[in-house]
N, C-alpha and C positions, 0 to 999 in steps of 0.2 A: 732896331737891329741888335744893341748890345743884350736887352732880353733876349731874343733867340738866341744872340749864340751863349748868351749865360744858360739858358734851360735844361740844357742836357747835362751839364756837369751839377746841377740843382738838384735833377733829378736825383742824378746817382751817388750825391751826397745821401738824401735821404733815403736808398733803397740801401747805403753801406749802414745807418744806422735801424733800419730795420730786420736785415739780416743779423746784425749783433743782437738785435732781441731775437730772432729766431735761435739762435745758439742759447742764451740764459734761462729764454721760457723751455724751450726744448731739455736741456738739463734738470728745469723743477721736473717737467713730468716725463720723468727716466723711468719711474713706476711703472711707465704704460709699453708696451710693447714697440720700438718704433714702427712698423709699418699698419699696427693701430692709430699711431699719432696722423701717421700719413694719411691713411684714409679718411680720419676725425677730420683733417685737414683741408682736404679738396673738395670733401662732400660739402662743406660748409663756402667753402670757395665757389662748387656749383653750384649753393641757392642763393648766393649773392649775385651774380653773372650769368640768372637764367632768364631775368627779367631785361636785361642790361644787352643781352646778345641773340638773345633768341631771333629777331628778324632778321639782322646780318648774317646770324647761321644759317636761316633757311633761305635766306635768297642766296649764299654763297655755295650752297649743298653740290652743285656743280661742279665748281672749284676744289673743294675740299675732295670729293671721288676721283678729280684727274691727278691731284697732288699729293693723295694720304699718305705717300712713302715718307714723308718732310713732315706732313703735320704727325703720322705717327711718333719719328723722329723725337722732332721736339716736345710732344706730352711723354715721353718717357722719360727722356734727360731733364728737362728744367722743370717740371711741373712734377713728376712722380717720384724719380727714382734719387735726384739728387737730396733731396732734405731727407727722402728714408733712410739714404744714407749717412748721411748727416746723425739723424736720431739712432741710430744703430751705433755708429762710433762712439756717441756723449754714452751710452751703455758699458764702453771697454774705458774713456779715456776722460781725460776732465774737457772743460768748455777750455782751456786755454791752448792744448792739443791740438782741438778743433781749428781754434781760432788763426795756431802759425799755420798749420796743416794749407786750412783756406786760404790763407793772405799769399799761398805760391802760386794761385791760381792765374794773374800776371803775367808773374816769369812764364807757366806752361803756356798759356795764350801766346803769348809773343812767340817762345818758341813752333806752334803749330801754325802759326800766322803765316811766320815767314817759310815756315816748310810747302805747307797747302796751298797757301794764298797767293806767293808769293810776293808777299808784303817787304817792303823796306826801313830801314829805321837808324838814326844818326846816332853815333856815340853816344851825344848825350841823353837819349832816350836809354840804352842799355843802362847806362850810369843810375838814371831817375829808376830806374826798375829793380837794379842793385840796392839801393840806398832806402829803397819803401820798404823791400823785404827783409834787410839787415834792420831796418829801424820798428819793422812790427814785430821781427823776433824777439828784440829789445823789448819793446814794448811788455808783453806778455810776462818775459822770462822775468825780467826785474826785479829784486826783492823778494825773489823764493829763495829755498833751504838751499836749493840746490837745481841746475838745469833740467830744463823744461823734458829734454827727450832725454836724460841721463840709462832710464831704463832701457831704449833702445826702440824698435818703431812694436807696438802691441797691436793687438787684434782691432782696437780702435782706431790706433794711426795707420794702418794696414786701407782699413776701412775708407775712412778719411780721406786718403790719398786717389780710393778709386771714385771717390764721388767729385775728386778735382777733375781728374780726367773726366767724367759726366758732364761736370757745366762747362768745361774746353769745348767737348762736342755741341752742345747747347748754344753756346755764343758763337762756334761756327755756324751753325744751323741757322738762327739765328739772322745772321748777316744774309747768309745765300739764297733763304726763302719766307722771312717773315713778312718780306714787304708785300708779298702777292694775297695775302689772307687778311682780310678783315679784323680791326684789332681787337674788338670788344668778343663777336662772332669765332673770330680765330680762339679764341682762350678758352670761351664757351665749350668748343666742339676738344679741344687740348684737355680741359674740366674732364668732359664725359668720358674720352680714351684712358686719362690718370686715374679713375675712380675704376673701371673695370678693370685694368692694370691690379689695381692694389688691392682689392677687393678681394678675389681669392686668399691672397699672399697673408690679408689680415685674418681672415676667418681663421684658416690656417693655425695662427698666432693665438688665438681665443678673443680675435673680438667683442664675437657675441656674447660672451661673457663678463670680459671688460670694458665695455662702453657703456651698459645700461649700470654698472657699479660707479661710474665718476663723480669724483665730489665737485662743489661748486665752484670750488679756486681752477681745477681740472678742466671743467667745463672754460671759462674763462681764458685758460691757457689755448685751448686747442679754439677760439671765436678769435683770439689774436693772431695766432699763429693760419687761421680760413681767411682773416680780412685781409692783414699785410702783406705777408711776405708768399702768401699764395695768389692776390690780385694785386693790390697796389703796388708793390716792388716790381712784380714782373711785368706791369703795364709801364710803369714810368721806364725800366731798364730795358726793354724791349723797343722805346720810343725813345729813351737816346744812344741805346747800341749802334741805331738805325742811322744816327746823325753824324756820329762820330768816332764809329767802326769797334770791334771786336775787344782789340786791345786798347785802345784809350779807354775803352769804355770800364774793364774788367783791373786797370788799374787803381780803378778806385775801392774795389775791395780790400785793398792792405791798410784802407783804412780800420777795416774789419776788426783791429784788437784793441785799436785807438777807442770806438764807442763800447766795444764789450768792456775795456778798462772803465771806464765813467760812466758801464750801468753796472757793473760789479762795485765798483766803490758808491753809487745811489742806490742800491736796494740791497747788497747783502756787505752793507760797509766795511769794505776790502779799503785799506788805506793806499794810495798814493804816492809811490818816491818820487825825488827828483828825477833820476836817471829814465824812469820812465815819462815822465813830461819832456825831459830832451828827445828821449829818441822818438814822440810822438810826433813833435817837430819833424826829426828828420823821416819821419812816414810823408809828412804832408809835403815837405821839398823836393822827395823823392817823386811823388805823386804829380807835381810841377813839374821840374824836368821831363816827364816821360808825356803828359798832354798840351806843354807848351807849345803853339803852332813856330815852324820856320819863318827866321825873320829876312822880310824881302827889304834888299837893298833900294 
């Protein structure tokens, strides 16, 4: 019993640190066009998950024709358009941008929660959710010259902003219709809609141009960015969104500056202050507070 209900916060432990490698790899290859990244990305996503889903898609093919408005839906937002945009912003803004940018993504859930959903939430939930986002800003800003958004919001943080509102929709979606689709099949048939989705959009961009010139570090980048955080992130955070709703679930993204700080200082040795190990801290209490269940008398 204590495994199950540990699994899903496991989960999205490790889909928070592998979305922080989606931001750092995504910044080395800023060379590439993002909605070439994107497309580099799914395609590679649908040949890992064709062997994987292919008989749940076609026995579910029924399903999928009465519901495509939800499965469209969700290959647009979670699967296509949000890391495109993501890769379009690291273009205007640094990964650390990115990083507060994403980590409000929370606070927005919560707020659409309780609008749509009408979800409910104790003070000390608002608190925990205050306290991740004040302590990821922390995080981040830290030990620079000077603050983080001092310039003011640019075409990246512009950018940024609307790919938060994408995965808001996405973890709505998410919640209201993922459970009737097949998980492996469901992602499958998600795979083949994000790939003609982007398809055009890349060619567009000079794909064809830029894909068959990649070097092998590039290559590399964009097998990481098709294994993880195109399948495995989105199967594990789909499988405990499912357990333990929208916003518990998407609070665990403010850990999001926490792992980008500790793979920036492991591979492009960025040093570490204190003040940013306190305020990591208050990420992860913050993050407590907000998925601590109510204690019964």
């Amino acid at each position: 019993m204590l495994i199950r209900a540990l699994r899903p916060h496991l989960f999205l432990l490790l889909v928070a640190a592998i979305f922080a490698g989606n931001i750092l790899v995504g910044k080395a290859l800023a060379g590439l066009p993002p909605f070439t990244i994107s497309l580099g990305r799914v395609f590679i996503a649908l040949l890992i998950m064709l062997p994987l889903g292919w008989h749940q898609a076609r026995r579910g093919w029924p399903l999928f024709r009465e519901h495509w408005r939800p499965l469209v839906g969700l290959a647009l937002t979670g699967v296509a358009f949000f890391n495109a945009l993501i890769y379009a912003a690291l273009n205007f803004t640094s990964a650390t941008n990115v990083a507060i940018l994403e980590s409000m993504i929370p606070v927005v859930t919560l707020l659409f929660s309780v609008a749509l959903l009408g979800e409910r939430f104790r003070v000390v939930q608002w608190l925990g959710v205050a306290l991740s986002l004040a302590g990821a800003v922390t995080v981040i800003t830290a030990g620079q010259q000077g603050p983080a958004l001092a310039a003011g919001i640019n075409p990246g943080d512009a950018i940024m902003l609307l790919a938060v509102l994408v995965w808001v929709g996405y973890s709505l979606l998410v919640k209201t219709h993922m459970a009737r689709f097949p998980r492996y099949g469901g992602l499958l048939v998600m795979l083949v809609i994000a790939n003609l989705a982007l398809a055009p959009i890349a060619l567009f961009e000079g794909a064809a141009q830029q894909l068959p010139q990649i070097s092998g570090e590039q290559l590399l980048g964009l097998a990481y960015l098709g294994i993880f955080p195109s399948v495995v992130a989105l199967l594990l955070y789909n499988s405990a969104l499912a357990d333990i709703g929208p916003t518990r679930a998407a609070i665990y993204l403010n850990l999001l500056p926490v792992f980008t700080m500790l793979g920036a200082w492991w591979w492009l040795d960025e040093r570490i202050v204190a003040l940013q190990v306190l305020a990591s801290a208050v990420v992860i209490v913050g993050v407590w507070l907000t998925i601590a269940p109510r204690r019964t008398s």
